[in-house]
N, C-alpha and C positions, 0 to 999 in steps of 0.2 A: 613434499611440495607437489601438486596436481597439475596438471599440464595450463592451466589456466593462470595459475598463481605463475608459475614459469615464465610464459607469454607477458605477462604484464611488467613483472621484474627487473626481464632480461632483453626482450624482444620490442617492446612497447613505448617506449623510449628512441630506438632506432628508424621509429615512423613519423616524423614531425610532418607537420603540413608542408605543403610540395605542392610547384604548380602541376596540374593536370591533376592530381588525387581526392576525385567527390567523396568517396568513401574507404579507407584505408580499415589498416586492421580492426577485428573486431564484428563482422558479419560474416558472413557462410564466403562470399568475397568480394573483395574490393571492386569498386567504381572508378575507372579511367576515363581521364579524356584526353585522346593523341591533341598533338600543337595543329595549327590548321595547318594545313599545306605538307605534310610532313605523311611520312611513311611509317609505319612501326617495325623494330626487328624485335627478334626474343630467340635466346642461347640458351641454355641447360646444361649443367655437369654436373656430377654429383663424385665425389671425392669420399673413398674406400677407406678406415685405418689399414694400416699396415700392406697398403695397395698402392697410395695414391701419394701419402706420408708415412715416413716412420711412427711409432709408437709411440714413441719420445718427446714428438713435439710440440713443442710447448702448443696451448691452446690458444692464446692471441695471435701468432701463427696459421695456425689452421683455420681460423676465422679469415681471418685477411687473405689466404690463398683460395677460401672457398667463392669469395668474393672476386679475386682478383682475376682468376682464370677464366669467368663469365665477364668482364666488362672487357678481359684479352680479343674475347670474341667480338664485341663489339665494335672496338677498336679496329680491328681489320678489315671493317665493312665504313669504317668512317662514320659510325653513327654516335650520337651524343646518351650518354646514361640518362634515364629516367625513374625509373622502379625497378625493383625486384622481391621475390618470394621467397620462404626458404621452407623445407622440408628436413627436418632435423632428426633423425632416429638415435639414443642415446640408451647405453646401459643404465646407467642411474641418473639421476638428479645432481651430480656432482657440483655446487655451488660455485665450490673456487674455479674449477674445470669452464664452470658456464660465464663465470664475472670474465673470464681471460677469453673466453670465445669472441661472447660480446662483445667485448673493449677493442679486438684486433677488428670485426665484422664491421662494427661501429668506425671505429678510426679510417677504414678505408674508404666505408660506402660518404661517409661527411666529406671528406678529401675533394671525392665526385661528385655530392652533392645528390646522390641516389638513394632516394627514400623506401624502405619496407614499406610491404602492405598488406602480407599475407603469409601465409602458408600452414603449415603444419607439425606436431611434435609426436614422435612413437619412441617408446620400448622395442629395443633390438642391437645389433651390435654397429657401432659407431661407421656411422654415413654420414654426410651432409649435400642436400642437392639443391644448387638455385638458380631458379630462372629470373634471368633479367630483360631487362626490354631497353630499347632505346628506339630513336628515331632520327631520320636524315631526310632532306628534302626531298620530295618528289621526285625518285628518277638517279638520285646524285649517288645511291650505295656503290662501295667498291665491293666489286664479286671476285669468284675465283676462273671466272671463264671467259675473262676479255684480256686476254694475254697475247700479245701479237708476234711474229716474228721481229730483230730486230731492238724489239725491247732490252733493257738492259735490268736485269736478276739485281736485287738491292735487300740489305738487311738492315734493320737498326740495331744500335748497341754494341753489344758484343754477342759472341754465343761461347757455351761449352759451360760457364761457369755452376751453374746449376747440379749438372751432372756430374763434375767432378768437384763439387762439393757434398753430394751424395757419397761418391765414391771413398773422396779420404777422411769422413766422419763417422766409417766404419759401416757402413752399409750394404759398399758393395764391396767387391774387392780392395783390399790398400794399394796404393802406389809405394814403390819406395822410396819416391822425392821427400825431400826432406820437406818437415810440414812448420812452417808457423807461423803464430796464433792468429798474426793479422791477417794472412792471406787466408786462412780456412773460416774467418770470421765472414770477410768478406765472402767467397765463394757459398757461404751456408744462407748466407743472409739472401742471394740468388735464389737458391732453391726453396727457403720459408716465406719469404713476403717480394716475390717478384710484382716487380715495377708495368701496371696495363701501359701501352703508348697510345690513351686517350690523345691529348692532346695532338701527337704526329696524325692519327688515326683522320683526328673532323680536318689537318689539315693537306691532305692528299688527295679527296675528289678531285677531279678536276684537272691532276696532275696525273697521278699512276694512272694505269689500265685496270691491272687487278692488285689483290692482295689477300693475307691470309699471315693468322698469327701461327708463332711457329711455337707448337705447344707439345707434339709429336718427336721435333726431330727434321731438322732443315728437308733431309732428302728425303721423308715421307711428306710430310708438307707440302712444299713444293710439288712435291707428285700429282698430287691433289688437282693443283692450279695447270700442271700440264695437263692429265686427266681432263679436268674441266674444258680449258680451252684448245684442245686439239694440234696440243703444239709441243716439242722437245726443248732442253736448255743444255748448254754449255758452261760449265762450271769451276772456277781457279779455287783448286784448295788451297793456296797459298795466298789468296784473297781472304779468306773467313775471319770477320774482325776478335783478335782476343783481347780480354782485359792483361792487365800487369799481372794480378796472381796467378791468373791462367796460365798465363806464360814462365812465369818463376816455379808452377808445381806440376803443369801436364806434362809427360814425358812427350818428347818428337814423335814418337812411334802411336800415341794414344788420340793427340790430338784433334784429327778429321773424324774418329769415329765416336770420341764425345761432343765434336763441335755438330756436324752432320746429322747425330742419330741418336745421343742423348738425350736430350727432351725436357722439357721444363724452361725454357729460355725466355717464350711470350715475350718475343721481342715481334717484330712485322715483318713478314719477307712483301717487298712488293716490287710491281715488276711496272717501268714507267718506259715512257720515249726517252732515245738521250736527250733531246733536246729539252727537255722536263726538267733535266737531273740538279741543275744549278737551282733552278725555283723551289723544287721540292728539298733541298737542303739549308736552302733559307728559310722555309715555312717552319721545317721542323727544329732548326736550330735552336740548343746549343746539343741537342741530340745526335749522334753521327749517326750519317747514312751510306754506308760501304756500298761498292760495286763487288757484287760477286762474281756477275758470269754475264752473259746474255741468253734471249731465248730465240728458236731454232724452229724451221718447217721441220726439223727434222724428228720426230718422235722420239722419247727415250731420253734419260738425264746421262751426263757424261760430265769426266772428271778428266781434269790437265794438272800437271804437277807447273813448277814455276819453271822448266826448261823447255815445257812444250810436250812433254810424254804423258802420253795417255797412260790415268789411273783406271783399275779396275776394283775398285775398295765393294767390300762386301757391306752394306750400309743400309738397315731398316729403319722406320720409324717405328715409335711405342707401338702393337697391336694389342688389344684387352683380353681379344679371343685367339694366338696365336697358334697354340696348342702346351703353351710351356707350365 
């Protein structure tokens, strides 16, 4: 099969007509036309085998996470999906490998309602990168650098489950809590087809100050949003929302540093006034939106146990270039 017969197949089908797309796949590139009044953003990721996913994973999976991680980004700026590209580098031609790509790529981008338009296929060892776009009014995007003192630190969902679903599916280290099948179904299902929070995402302008998905690991993330807006946070570890499995398989001792620094959660940290906090949990409802902390003139992120004793946890987020 030639890289065109592939395109048409597999890819070409995932482009229906879509408002804003004069020209979609099928030319050197596509023709846009942003909504009037409206701003454009565009994220890019590109996702490693044996980097970014296991080896193993199924390929309707990989589709939908390669997807899913770019409209994450989107989400935390409160913009709406529109299109996106992909760049596919592939050892072979693998049919069944490609029917299960599509299908999961497919299944997510329809969900959103985000149409292909382009991109590209090579020979090489399994990447996938794609850039998406979307758009938010005028003015309305949430950034990572309007963060006030005051504000109060807020996550959605849950965190850790991802990562300690990596963990006890043999990946990384084992735990030796006992494992079963529902809870690590669950927890696995986090880390292969995690949930973007489009919807909380368009409905927070307006409400938060900033925000920023947490795709890294809460306390590099958040770093980010301190970083950006020249401000410190105070932080209740004994705040961090877990799910049921998480709590029946992380050990006490593991906990803050697969909730905090694990990674893969792409839920939204966003940082709001308290007087917000009721609207903003109405907006986003039946979605929880936890208080974790508040933020701080004071520079530097800081951690309190539930008695009041300052932690001092040793806690990074993912870096690609670390030295390891």
């Amino acid at each position: 099969m030639d890289e065109f017969a592939l395109i048409r197949r597999y890819f070409a089908p995932l482009s229906p007509a879509a408002a804003g797309v004069v020209l979609g796949i099928g030319d050197d590139a596509a023709i846009l036309a942003p909504p009037p009044g409206h701003e454009l953003l565009m994220t890019s990721d590109t996702l490693v085998a044996g980097r970014h996913f296991p080896l193993a994973t199924a390929s309707f999976d990989i589709g939908w996470k390669a997807l899913a991680v770019n409209l994450s980004d989107l989400a935390a700026m409160g913009a709406a999906p529109l299109w996106f590209l992909l760049a596919l580098t592939l050892p072979d031609p693998d049919e069944v490998w490609l029917a299960g790509f599509a299908d999961g790529l497919g299944s997510l981008a329809r969900k959103h309602g985000i149409a292909l338009v382009g991109g590209d296929t090579t020979r090489g060892n399994l990447s996938i990168t794609i850039t998406a776009v979307g758009s938010v009014p005028t003015g309305t995007a949430l950034r990572r650098d309007a963060a006030r003192p005051g504000d109060l630190v807020c996550v959605t969902g849950t965190l850790g489950d991802a990562a300690l679903g990596l963990r006890l599916n043999g990946f990384a280290s084992r735990s030796p809590c006992a494992q079963s099948e529902h809870d690590l179904v669950a927890l696995r299902a986090r880390l292969d087809r995690p949930t973007p929070r489009l919807e909380a995402g368009l409905a927070l302008p307006g409400l938060a100050t900033a925000a920023i998905d947490l795709s890294d690991g809460l306390a590099g993330d958040l770093g980010h949003v301190l970083a950006a807006s020249g401000v410190g946070a105070d932080l209740q570890a004994d705040a961090l929302p877990m799910s049921e499995a998480f709590a029946r398989q992380a050990e006490a001792r593991d906990r803050l540093a697969l909730q905090a620094a694990g990674g893969d959660d792409y839920e939204l940290c966003v940082c709001l006034p308290p007087d917000h906090l009721a609207a903003a949990r109405a907006a986003i409802a039946p979605l929880p939106l936890t208080v974790i902390g508040t933020i701080s003139a004071e520079p530097g992120l800081r951690w309190q146990a539930a008695d009041g004793a300052r932690l001092k946890p040793e806690l990074q987020g993912y870096q690609h270039f670390d030295g390891r």
